[in-house]
LUMLOFI-877503 format. One record per residue: residue in three letters; x, y, z of N, C-alpha, C in turn. Coordinates in nm, 3 decimals, decimal comma, always signed. Atoms other than C-alpha are relative to their C-alpha. Last residue first. Layout:
PT  residuo      n_X      n_Y      n_Z     ca_X     ca_Y     ca_Z      c_X      c_Y      c_Z
PT      ALA        X        Y        Z        X        Y        Z        X        Y        Z
...
% end
This chain:
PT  residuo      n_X      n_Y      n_Z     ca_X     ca_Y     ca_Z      c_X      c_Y      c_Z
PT      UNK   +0,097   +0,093   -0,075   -3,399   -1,837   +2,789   -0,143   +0,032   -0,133
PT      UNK   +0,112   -0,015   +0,108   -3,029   -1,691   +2,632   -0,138   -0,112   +0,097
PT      UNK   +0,034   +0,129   +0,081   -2,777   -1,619   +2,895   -0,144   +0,010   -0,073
PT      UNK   +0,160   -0,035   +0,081   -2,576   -1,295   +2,918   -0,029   -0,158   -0,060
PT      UNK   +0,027   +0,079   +0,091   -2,233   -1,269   +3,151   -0,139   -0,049   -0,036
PT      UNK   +0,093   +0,041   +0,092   -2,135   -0,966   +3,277   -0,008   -0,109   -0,064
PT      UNK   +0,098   +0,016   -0,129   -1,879   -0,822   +3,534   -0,138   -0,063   -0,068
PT      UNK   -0,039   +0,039   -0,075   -1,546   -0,832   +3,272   -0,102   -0,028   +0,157
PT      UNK   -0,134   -0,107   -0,080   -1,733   -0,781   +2,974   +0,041   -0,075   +0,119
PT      UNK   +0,048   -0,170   +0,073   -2,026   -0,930   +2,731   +0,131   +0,038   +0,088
PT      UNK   -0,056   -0,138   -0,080   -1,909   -1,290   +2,820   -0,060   +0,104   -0,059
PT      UNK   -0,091   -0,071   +0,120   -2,173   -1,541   +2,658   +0,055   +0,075   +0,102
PT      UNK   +0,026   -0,147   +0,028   -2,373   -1,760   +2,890   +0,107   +0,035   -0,096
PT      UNK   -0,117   -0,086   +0,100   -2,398   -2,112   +2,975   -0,060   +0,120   -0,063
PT      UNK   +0,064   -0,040   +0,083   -2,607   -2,269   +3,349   +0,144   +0,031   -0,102
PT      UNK   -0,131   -0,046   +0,098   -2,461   -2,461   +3,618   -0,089   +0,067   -0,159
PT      UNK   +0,014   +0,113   +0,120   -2,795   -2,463   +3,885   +0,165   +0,104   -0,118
PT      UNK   -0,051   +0,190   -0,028   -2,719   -2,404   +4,258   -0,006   -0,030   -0,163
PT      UNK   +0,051   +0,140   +0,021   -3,056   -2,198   +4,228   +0,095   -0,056   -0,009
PT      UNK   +0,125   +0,049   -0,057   -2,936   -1,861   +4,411   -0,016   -0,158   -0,003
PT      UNK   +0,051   -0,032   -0,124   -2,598   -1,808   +4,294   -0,082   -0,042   +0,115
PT      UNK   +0,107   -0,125   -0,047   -2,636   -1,884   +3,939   +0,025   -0,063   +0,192
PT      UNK   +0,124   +0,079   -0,109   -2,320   -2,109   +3,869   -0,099   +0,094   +0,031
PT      UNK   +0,056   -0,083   -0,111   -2,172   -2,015   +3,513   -0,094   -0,075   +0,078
PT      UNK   +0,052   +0,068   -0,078   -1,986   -2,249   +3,225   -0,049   +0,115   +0,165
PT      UNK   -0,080   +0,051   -0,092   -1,867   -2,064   +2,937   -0,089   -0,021   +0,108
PT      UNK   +0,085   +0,070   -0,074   -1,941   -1,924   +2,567   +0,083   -0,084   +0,165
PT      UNK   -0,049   +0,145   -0,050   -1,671   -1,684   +2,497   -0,156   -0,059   +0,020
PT      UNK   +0,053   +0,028   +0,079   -1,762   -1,308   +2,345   +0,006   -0,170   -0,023
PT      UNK   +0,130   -0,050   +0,028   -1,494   -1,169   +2,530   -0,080   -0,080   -0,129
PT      UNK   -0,073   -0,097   +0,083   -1,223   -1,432   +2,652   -0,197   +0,071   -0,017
PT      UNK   +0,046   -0,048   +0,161   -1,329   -1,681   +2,901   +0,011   +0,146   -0,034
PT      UNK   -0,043   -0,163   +0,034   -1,185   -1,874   +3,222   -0,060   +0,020   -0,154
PT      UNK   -0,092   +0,056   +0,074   -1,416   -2,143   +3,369   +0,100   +0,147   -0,045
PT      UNK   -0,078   +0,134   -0,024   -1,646   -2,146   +3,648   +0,125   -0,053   -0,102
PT      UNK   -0,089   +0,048   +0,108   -1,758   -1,805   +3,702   +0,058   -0,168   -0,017
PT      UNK   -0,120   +0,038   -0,024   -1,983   -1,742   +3,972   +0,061   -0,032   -0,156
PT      UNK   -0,090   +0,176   +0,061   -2,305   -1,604   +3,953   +0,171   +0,024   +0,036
PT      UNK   -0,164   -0,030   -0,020   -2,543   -1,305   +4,079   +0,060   -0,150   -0,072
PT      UNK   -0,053   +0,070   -0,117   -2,879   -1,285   +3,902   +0,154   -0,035   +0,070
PT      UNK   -0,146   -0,017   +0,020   -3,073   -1,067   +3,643   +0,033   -0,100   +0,160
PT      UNK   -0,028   +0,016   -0,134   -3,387   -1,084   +3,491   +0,133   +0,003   +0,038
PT      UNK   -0,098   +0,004   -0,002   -3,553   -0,911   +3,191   +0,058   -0,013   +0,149
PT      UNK   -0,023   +0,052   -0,107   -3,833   -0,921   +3,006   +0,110   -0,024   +0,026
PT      UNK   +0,009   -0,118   -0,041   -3,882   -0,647   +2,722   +0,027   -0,062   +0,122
PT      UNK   +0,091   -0,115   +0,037   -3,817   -0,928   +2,459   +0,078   +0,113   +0,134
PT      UNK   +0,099   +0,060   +0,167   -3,656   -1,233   +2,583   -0,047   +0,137   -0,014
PT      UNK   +0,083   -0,104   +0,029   -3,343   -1,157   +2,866   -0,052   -0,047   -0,125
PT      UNK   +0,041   +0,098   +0,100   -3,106   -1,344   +3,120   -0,098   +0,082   -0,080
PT      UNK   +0,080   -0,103   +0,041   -2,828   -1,120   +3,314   -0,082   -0,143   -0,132
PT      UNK   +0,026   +0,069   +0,168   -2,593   -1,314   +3,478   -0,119   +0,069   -0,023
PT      UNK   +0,178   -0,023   +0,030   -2,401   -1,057   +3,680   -0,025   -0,100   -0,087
PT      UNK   +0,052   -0,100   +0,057   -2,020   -1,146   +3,842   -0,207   +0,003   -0,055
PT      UNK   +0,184   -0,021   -0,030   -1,859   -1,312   +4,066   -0,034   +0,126   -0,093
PT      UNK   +0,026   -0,097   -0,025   -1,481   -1,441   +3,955   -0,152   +0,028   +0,014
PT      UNK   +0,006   -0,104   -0,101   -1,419   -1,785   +4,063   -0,066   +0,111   -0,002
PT      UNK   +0,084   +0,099   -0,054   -1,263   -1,906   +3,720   -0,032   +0,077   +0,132
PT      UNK   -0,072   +0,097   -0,035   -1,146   -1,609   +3,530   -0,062   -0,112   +0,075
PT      UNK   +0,033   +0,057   -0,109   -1,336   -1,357   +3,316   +0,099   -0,105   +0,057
PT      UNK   +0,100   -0,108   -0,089   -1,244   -1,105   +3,083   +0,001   -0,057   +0,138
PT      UNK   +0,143   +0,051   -0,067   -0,947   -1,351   +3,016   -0,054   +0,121   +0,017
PT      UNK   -0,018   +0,011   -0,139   -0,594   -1,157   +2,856   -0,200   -0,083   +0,028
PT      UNK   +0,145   -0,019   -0,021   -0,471   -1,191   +2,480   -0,065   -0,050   +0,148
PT      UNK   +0,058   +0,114   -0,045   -0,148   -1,105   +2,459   -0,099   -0,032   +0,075
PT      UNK   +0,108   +0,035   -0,093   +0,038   -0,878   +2,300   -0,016   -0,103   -0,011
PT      UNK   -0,059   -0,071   -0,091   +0,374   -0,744   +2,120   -0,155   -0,067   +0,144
PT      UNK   -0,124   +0,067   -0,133   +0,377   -1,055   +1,880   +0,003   +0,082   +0,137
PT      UNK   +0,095   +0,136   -0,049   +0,045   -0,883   +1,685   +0,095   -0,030   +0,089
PT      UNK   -0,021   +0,121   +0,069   +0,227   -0,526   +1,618   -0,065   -0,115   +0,101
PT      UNK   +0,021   +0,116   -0,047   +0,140   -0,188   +1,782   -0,004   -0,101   -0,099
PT      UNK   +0,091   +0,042   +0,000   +0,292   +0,106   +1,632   -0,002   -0,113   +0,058
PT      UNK   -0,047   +0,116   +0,076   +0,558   +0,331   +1,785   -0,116   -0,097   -0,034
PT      UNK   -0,030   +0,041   +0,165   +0,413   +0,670   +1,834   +0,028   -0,114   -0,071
PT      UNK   +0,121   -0,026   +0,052   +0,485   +0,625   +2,247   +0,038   +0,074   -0,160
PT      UNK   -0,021   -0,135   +0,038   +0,750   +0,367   +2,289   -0,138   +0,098   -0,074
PT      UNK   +0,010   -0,033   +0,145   +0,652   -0,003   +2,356   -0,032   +0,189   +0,030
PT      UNK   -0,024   -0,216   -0,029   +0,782   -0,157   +2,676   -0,030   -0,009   -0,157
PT      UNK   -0,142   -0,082   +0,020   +0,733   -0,554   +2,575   -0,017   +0,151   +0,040
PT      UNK   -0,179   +0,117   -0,002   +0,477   -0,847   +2,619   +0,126   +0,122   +0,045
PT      UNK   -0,119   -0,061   +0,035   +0,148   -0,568   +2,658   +0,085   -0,101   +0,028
PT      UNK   -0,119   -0,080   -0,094   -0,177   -0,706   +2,787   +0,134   -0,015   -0,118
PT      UNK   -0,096   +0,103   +0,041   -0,502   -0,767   +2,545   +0,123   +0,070   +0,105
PT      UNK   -0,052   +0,102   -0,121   -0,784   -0,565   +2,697   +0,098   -0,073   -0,019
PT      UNK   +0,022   -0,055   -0,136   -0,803   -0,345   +2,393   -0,018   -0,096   +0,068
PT      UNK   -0,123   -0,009   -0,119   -0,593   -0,501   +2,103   -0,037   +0,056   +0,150
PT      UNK   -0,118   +0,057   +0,017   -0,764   -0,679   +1,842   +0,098   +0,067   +0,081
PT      UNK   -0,004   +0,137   -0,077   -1,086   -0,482   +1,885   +0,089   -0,096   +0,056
PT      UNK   -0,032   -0,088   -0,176   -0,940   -0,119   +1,848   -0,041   -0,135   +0,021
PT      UNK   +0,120   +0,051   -0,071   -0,858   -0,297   +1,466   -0,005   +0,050   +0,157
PT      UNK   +0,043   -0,145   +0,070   -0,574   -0,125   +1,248   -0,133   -0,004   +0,050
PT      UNK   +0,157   -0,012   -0,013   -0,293   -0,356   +1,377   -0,082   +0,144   -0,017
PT      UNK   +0,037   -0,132   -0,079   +0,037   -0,373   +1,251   -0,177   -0,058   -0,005
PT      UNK   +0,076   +0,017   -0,133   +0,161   -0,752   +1,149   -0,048   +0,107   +0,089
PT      UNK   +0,045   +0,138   +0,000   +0,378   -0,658   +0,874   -0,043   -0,049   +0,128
PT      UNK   -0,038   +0,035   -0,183   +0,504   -0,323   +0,817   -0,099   -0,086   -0,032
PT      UNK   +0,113   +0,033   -0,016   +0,625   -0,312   +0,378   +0,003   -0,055   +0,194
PT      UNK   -0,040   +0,136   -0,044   +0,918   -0,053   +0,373   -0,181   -0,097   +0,013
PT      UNK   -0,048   +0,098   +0,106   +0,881   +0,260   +0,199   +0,050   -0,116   +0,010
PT      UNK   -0,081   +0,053   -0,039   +0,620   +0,418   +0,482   +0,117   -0,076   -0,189
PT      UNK   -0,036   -0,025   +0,166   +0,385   +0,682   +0,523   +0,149   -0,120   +0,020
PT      UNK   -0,158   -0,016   +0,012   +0,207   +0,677   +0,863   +0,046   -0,009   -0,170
PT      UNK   -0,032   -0,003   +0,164   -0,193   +0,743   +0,907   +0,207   +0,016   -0,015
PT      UNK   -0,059   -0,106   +0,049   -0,259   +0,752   +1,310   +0,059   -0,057   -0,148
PT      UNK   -0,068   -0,017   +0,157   -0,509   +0,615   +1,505   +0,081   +0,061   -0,097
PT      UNK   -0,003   -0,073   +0,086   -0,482   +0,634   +1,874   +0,017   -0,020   -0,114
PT      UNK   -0,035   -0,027   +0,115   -0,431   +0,428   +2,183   -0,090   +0,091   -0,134
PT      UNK   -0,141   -0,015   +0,079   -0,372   +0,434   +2,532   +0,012   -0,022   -0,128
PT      UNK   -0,053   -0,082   -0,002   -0,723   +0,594   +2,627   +0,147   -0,018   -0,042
PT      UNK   +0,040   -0,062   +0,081   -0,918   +0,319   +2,511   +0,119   +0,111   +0,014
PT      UNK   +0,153   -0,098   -0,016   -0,749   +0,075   +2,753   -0,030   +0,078   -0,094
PT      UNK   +0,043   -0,081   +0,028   -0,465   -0,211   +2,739   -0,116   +0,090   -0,015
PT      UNK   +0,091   +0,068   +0,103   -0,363   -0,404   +2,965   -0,035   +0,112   -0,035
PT      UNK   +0,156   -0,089   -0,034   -0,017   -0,315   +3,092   -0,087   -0,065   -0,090
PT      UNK   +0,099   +0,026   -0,082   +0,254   -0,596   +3,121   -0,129   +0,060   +0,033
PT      UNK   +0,049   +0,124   +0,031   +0,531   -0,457   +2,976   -0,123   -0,060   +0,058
PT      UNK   -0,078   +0,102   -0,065   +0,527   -0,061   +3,001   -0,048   -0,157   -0,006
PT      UNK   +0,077   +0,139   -0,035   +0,357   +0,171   +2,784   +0,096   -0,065   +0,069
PT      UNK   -0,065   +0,151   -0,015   +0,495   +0,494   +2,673   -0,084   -0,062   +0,083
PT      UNK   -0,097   -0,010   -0,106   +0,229   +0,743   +2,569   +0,092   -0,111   -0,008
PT      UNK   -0,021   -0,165   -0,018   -0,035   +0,793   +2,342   +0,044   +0,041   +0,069
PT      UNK   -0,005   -0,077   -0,108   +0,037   +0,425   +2,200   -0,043   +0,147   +0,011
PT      UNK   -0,077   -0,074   -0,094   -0,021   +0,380   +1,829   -0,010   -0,017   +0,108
PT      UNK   +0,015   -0,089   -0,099   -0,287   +0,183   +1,596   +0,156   +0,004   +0,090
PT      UNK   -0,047   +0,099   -0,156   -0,214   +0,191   +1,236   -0,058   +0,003   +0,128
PT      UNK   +0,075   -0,035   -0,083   -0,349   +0,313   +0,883   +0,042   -0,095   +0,121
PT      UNK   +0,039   +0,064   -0,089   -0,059   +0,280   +0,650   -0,080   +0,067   +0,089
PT      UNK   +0,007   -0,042   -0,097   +0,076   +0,504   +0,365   -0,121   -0,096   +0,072
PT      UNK   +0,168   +0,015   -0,037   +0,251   +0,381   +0,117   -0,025   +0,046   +0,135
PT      UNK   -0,003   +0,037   -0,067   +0,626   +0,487   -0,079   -0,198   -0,039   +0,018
PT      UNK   +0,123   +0,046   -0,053   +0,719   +0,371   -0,397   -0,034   +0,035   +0,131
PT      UNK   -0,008   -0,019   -0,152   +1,080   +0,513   -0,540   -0,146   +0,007   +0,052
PT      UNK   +0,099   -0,109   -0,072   +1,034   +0,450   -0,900   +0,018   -0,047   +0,169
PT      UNK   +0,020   +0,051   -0,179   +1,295   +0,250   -1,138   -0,061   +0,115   +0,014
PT      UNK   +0,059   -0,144   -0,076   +1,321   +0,284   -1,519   +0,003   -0,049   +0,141
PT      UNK   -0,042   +0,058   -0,159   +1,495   +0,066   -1,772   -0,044   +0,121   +0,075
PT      UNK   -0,100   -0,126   -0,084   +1,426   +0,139   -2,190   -0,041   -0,098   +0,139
PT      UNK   -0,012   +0,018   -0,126   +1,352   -0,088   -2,450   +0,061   +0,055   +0,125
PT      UNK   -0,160   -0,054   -0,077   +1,305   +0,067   -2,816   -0,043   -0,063   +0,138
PT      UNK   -0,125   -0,126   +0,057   +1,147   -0,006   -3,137   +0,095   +0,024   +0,086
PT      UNK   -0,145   -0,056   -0,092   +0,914   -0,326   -3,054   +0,096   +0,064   -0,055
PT      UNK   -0,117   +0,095   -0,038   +0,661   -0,376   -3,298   +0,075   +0,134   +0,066
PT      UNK   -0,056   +0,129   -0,053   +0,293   -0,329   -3,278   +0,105   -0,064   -0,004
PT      UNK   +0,109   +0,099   +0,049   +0,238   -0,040   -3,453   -0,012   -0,139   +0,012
PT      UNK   +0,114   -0,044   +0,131   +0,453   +0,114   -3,297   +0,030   -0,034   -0,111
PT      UNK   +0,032   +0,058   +0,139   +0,589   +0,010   -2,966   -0,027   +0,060   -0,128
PT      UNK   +0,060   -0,043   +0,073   +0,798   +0,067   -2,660   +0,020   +0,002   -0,145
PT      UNK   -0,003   +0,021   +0,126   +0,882   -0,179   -2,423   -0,074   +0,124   -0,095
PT      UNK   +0,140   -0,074   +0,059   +0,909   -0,072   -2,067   +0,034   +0,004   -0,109
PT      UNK   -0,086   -0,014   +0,213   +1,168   -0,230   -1,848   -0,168   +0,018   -0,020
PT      UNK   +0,108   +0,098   +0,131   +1,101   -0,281   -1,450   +0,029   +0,097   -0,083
PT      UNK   -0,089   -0,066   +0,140   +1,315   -0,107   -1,114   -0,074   -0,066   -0,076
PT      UNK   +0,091   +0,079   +0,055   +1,118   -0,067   -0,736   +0,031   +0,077   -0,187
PT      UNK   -0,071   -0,006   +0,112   +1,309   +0,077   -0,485   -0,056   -0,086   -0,086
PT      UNK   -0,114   -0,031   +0,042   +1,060   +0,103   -0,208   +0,068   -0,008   -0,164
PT      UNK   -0,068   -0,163   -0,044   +0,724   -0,065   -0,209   +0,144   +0,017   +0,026
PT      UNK   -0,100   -0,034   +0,001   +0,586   -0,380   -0,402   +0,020   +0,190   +0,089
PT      UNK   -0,014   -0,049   -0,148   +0,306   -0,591   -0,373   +0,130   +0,068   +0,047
PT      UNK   +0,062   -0,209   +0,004   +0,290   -0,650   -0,712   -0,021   +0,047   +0,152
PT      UNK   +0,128   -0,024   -0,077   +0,504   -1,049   -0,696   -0,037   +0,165   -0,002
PT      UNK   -0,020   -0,026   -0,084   +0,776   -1,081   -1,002   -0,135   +0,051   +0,116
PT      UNK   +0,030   +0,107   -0,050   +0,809   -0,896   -1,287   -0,004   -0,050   +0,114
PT      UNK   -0,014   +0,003   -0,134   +0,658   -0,567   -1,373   +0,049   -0,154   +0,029
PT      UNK   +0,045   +0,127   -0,088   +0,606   -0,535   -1,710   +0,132   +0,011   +0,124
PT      UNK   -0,091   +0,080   -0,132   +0,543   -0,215   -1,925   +0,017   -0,139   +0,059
PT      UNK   +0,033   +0,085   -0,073   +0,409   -0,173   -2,287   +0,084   -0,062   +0,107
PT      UNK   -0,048   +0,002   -0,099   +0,337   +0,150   -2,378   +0,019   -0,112   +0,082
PT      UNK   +0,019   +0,065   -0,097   +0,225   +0,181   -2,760   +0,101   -0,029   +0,149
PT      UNK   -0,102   +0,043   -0,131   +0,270   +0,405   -2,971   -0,057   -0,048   +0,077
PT      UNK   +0,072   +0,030   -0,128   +0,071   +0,432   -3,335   +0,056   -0,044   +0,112
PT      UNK   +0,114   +0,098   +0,032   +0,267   +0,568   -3,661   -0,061   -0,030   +0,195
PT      UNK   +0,150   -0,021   -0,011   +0,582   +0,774   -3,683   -0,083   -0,106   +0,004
PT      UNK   +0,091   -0,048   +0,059   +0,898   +0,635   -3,645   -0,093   +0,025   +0,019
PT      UNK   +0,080   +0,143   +0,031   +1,110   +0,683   -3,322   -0,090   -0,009   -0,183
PT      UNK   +0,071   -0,041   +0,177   +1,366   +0,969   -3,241   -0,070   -0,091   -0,012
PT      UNK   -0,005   +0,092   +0,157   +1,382   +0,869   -2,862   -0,036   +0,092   -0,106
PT      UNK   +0,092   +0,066   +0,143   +1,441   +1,105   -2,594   +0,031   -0,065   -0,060
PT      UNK   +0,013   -0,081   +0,028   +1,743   +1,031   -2,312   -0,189   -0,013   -0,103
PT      UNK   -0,016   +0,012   +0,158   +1,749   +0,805   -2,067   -0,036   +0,160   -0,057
PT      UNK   -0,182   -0,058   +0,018   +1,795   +0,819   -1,653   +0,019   +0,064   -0,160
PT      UNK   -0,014   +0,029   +0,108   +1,381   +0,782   -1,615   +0,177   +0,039   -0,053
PT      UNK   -0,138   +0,011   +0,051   +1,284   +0,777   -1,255   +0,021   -0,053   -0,106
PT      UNK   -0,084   +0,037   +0,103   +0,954   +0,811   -1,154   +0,114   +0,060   -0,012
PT      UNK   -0,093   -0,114   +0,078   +0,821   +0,918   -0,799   +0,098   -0,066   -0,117
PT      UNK   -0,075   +0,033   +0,102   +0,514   +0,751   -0,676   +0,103   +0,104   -0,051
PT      UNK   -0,074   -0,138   +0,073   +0,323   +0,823   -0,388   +0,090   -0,082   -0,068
PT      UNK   -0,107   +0,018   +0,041   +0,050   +0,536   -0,271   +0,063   +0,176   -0,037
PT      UNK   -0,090   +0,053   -0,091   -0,251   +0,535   -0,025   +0,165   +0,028   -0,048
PT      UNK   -0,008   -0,131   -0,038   -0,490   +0,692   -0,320   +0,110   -0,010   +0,164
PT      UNK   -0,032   -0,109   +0,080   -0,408   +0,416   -0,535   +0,006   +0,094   +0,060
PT      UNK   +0,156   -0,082   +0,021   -0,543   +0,130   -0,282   +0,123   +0,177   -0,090
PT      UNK   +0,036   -0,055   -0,082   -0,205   -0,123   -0,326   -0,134   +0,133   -0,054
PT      UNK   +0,151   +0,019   -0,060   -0,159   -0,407   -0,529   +0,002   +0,094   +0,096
PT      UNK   -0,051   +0,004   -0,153   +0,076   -0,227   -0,744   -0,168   -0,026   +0,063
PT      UNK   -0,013   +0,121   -0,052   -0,060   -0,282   -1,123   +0,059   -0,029   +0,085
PT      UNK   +0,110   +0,157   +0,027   -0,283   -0,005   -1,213   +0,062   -0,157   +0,037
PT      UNK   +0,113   -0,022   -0,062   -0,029   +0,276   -1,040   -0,153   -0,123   +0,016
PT      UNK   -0,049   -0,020   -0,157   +0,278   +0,158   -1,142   -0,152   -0,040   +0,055
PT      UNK   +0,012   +0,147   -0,015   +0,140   +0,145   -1,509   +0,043   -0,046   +0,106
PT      UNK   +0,117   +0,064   +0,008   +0,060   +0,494   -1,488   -0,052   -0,122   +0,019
PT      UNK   +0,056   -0,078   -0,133   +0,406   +0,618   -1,355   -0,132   -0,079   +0,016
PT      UNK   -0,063   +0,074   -0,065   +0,555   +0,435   -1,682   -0,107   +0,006   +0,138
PT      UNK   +0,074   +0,093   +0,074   +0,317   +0,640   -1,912   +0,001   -0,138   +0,130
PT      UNK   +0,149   +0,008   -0,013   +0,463   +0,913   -1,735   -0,128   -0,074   -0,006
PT      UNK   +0,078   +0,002   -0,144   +0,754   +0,855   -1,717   -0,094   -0,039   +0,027
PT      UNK   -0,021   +0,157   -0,043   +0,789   +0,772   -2,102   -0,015   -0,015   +0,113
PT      UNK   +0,089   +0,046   +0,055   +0,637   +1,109   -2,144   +0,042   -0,129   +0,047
PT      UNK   +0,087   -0,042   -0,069   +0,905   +1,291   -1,923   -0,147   -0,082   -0,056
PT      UNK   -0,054   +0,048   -0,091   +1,165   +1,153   -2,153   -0,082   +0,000   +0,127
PT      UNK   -0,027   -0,077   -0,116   +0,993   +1,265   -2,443   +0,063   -0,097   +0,108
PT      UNK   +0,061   +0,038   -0,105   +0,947   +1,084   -2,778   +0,049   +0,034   +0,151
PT      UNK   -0,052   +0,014   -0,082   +0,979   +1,212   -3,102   -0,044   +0,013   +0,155
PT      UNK   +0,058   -0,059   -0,077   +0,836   +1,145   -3,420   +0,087   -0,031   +0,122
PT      UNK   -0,035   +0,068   -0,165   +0,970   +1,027   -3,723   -0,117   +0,080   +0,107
PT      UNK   +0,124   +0,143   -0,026   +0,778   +1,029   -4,085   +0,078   -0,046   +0,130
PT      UNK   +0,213   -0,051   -0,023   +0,807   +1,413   -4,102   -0,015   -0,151   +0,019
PT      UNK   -0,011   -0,015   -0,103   +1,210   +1,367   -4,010   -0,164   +0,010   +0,005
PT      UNK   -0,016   +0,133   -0,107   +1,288   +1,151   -4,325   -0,027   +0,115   +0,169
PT      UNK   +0,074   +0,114   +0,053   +1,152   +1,410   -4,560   -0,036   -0,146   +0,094
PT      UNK   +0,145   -0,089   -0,002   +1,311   +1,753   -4,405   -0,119   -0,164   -0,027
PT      UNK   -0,008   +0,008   -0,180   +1,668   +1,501   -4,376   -0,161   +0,029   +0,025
PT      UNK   +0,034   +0,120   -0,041   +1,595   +1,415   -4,766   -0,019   +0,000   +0,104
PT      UNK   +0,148   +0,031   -0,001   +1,509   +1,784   -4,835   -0,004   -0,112   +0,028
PT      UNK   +0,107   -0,073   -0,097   +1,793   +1,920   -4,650   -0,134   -0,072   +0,016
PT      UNK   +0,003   +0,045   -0,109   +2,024   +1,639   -4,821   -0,118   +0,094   +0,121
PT      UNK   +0,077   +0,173   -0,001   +1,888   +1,745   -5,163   +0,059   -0,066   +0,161
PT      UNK   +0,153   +0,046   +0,016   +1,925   +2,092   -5,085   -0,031   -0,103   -0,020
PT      UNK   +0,016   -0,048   -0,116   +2,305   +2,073   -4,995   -0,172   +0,000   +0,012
PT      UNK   -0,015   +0,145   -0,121   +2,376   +1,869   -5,275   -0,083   +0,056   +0,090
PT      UNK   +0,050   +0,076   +0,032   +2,230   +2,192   -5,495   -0,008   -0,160   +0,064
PT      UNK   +0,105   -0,070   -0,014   +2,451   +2,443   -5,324   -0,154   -0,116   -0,018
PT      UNK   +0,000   +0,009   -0,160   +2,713   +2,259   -5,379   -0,129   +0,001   +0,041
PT      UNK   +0,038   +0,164   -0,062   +2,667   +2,198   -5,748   +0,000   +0,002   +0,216
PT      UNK   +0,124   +0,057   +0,069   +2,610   +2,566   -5,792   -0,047   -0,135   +0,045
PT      UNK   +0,036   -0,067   -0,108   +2,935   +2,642   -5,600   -0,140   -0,033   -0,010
PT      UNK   -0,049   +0,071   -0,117   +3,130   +2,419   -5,840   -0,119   +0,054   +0,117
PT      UNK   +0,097   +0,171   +0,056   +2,945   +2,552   -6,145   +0,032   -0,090   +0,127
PT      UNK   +0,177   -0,042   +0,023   +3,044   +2,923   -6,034   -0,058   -0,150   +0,022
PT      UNK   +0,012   +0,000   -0,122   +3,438   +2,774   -5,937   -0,175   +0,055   -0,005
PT      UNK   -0,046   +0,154   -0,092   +3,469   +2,670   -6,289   -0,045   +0,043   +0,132
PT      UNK   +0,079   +0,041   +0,000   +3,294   +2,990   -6,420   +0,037   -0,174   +0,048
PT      UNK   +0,162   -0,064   -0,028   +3,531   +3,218   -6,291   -0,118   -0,078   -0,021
PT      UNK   -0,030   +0,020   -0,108   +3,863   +2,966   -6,407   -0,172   +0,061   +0,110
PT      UNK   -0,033   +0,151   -0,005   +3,756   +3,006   -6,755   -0,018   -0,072   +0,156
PT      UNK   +0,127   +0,034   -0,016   +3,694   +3,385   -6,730   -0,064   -0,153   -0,001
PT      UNK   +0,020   +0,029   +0,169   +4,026   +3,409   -6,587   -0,169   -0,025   +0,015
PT      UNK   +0,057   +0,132   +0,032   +4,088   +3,540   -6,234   -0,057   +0,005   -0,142
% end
C-alpha cells in the first residue's frame, strides 16, 4: 500500500471514529433527560388506585394486577398516575380500566390493565343440611368468612334476621343463607297461653294470658289476663312471654 492510499484510509477511519462519538454523545445526552418506567411500577401505582376507589373495606379485598405492556422510555421530569375507573366502583372479578401517564402534566403514554378482584364476605351458614320447613335455632348456624369474585346478594350476616324464621327450601350444609330462602314465623299465635309479666322498678307481677292476635318478636299485640277478663297490650319478648308496661 502506497503512502497516498495509507493515509486515505487513516483519515477515513478517523472520521469514523469521530461520527461514532458524536452519536454516543448525542444518544449519552438524549438518554439523561429520559427516564424509564417499569412495568411492575405501573402495576403498582395501578394496584393503588384499585384499592382507594373500589367501594369495598380494603382489608376484605385481594388484588392481582395485570399489566401485558412493556416499559416506557418517557422524558424526565414529574410522573404522574392518572387512573379511571369507569362506570359504578362496586366492582369484583375481571375488572379492566386505562391509566394515563403524565409528566408534568401532559399525557405521554396510555396503557390498558385489568385486575382479577376477589372479596371476602362475612355470612351466616348451616352446620348441617336443613330441610324445608325447619325453624331455625342457634345451633344450625355459624359464621363463616368466604372469599368470593362474584358479588352475593341478599346473604345474611345478622343471627337476628334469621333465628326463628322457617326454611322455604333444603339448603346444603356450608351453603349460605339468603333472604328468599326464609320466612318469617309468629312467636305467638292467637290462643296461645302464655306469661304476662308487668314490671316498674324492683316491682314485679306476673299473670297467665291468652294471646289474641298473632305477633312477631318485639310486636305490640292484644293479650287477655286470665284472671281480670281485662284485654290489655304487651310486647312479645319470646314464644311464652309477653311484657306490659304499668
Amino acid at each position: 500500500m502506497n503512502q497516498r492510499k495509507y493515509s486515505k484510509t487513516i483519515n477515513i477511519s478517523n472520521l469514523l471514529i469521530w461520527i461514532l462519538c458524536l452519536v454516543s454523545i448525542a444518544a449519552s445526552t438524549a438518554w439523561a433527560d429520559t427516564r424509564m418506567i417499569k412495568g411492575e411500577t405501573i402495576a403498582a401505582h395501578a394496584r393503588d388506585f384499585l384499592f382507594e376507589t373500589l367501594e369495598w373495606d380494603a382489608s376484605r379485598m385481594d388484588i392481582k394486577m395485570v399489566y401485558e405492556g412493556k416499559s416506557l422510555i418517557l422524558p424526565d421530569g414529574n410522573v404522574e398516575y392518572a387512573c379511571k375507573l369507569p362506570g359504578h366502583k362496586k366492582r369484583v372479578g375481571r375488572v379492566h380500566f386505562m391509566c394515563l401517564i403524565k409528566i408534568d402534566g401532559i399525557t405521554k403514554k396510555q396503557v390498558r390493565l385489568y385486575a382479577d378482584v376477589t372479596v371476602a364476605y362475612d355470612v351466616l351458614r348451616p352446620t348441617r343440611n336443613l330441610k324445608a320447613g325447619h325453624i331455625i335455632q342457634d345451633e344450625d348456624i355459624e359464621m363463616a368468612r368466604i372469599k368470593s369474585n362474584q358479588i352475593i346478594r341478599n346473604s345474611i350476616s345478622s343471627t337476628e334476621e334469621i333465628l326463628g324464621h322457617r326454611l322455604m327450601l333444603n339448603l346444603d350444609q356450608g351453603e349460605p343463607f339468603a333472604n328468599h330462602m326464609l320466612q318469617k314465623v309468629p312467636l305467638v299465635k292467637t290462643g296461645d297461653q302464655i306469661l304476662i309479666i308487668a314490671q316498674k322498678g324492683a316491682l314485679r307481677v306476673t299473670a297467665p294470658g291468652v294471646v289474641k292476635q298473632n305477633g312477631f318478636k318485639n310486636d305490640t299485640i292484644q293479650v287477655e289476663n286470665v284472671h281480670s277478663k281485662k284485654m290489655v297490650l304487651g310486647t312479645v319478648i319470646d314464644s311464652r312471654t309477653v311484657r306490659i308496661n304499668f
